[in-house]
C-alpha positions as CSV (number, residue, x, y, z in Angstrom):
1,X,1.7,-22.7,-18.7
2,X,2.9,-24.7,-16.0
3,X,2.1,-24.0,-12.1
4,X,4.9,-24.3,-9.5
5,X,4.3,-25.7,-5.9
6,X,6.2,-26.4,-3.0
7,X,5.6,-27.2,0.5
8,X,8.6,-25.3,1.5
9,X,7.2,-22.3,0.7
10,X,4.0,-21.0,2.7
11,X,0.9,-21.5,0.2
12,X,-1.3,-19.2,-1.2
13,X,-3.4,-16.7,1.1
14,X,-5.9,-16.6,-1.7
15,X,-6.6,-17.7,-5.2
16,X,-3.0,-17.5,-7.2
17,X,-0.2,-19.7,-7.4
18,X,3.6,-19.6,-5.7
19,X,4.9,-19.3,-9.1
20,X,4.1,-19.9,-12.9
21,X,6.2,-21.1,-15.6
22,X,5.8,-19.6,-19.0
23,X,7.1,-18.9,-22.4
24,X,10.7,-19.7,-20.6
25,X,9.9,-17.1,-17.8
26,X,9.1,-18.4,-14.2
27,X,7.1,-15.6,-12.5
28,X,6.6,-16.1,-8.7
29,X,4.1,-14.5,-6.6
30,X,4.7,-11.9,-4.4
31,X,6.4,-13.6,-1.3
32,X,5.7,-11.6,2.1
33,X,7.3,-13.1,5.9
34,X,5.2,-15.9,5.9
35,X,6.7,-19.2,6.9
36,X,6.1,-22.5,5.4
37,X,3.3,-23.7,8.0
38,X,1.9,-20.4,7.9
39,X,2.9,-18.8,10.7
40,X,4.2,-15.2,10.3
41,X,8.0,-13.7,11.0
42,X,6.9,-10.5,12.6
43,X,10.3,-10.0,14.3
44,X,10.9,-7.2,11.8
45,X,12.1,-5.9,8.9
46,X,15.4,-8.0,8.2
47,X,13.8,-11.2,9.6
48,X,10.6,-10.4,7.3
49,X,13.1,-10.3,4.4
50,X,15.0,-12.9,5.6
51,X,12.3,-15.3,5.5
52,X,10.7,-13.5,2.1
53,X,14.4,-14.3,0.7
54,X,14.2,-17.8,1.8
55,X,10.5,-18.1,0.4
56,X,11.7,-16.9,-3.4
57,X,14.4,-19.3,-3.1
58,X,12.3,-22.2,-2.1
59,X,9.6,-21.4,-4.9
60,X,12.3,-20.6,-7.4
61,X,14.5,-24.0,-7.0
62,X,10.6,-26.2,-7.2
63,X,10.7,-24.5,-10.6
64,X,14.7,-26.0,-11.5
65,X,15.9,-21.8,-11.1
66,X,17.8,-20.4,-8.6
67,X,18.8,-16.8,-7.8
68,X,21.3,-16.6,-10.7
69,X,18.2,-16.9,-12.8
70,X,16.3,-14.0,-11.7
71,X,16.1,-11.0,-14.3
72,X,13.9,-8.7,-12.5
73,X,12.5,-8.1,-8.7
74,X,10.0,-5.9,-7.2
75,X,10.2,-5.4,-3.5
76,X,7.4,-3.6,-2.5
77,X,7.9,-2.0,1.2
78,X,5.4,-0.9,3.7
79,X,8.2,2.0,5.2
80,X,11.0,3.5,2.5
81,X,13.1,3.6,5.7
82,X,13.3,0.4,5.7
83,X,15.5,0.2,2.7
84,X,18.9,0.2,3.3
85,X,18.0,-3.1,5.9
86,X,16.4,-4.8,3.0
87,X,19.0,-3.6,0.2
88,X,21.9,-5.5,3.0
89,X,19.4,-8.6,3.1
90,X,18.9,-8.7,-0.9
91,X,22.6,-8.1,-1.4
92,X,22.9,-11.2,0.8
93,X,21.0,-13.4,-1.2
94,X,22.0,-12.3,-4.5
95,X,25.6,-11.5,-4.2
96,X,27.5,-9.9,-7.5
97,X,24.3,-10.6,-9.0
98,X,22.5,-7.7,-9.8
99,X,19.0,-8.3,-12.0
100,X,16.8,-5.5,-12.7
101,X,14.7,-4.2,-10.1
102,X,12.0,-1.5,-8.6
103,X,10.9,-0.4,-5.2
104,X,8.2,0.6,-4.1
105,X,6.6,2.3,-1.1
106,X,2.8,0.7,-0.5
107,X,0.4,1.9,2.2
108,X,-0.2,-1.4,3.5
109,X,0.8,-5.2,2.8
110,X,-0.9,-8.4,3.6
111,X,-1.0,-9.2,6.9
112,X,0.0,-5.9,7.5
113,X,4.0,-7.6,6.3
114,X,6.5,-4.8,6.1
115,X,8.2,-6.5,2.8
116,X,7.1,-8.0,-0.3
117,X,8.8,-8.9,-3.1
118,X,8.1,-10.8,-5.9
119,X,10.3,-12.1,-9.1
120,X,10.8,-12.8,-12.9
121,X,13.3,-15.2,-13.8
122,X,14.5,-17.5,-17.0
123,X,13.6,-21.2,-16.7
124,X,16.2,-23.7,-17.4
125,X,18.9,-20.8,-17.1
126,X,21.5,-22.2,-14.8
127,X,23.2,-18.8,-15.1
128,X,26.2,-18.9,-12.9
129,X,28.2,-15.3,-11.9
């Protein structure tokens, strides 16, 4: 088991890592609107994905994956309105990608974020679509 780190990413509100590397699998940590100094982007729900986006991203490449490597995602959202803005955002990000994925509608995120979403992807993939 190897633990992943970066400093582009915010770090850990508590006791868990960004991401872990296992068995071939990188698993990263659900990543809410935080931004790397640890500030929060509260400017709503597509700038809270935005920045959750650009989180995974920075997590997944300090783990040698990228996007294309991503199997499965949970987004976990505070308002099932909100979820043709995050499905635009997503889309964004992932393009013609399309892993696996749930969604689900929570009462309440940390620091009260309206998105969440967290991600399983193959180490050492370099998948490209």
């Amino acid at each position: 088991m190897k633990y992943i780190s970066t400093e582009e990413a915010p770090a850990a509100i508590g006791p868990y890592s960004q991401a872990i590397e296992a068995n071939g699998f990188i698993y990263t940590s659900g990543q809410i609107s935080l931004m790397p100094d640890g500030t929060m982007e509260t400017r709503g729900v597509e700038h809270q994905t935005h920045q959750v986006m650009k989180n995974l991203f920075y997590v997944l490449e300090a783990a040698g994956a990228h996007f294309n490597d991503v199997i499965k995602t949970t987004i976990y959202l505070a308002d099932m309105n909100d979820f043709d803005v995050v499905n635009k955002v997503y889309a964004h990000y992932f393009g013609t990608h399309k892993p696996a994925r749930s969604t689900i509608a929570v009462k309440t995120l940390p620091k009260n974020a309206l998105v969440e979403i967290e991600c399983i992807a193959l180490a050492n993939a370099n998948y490209t679509f």
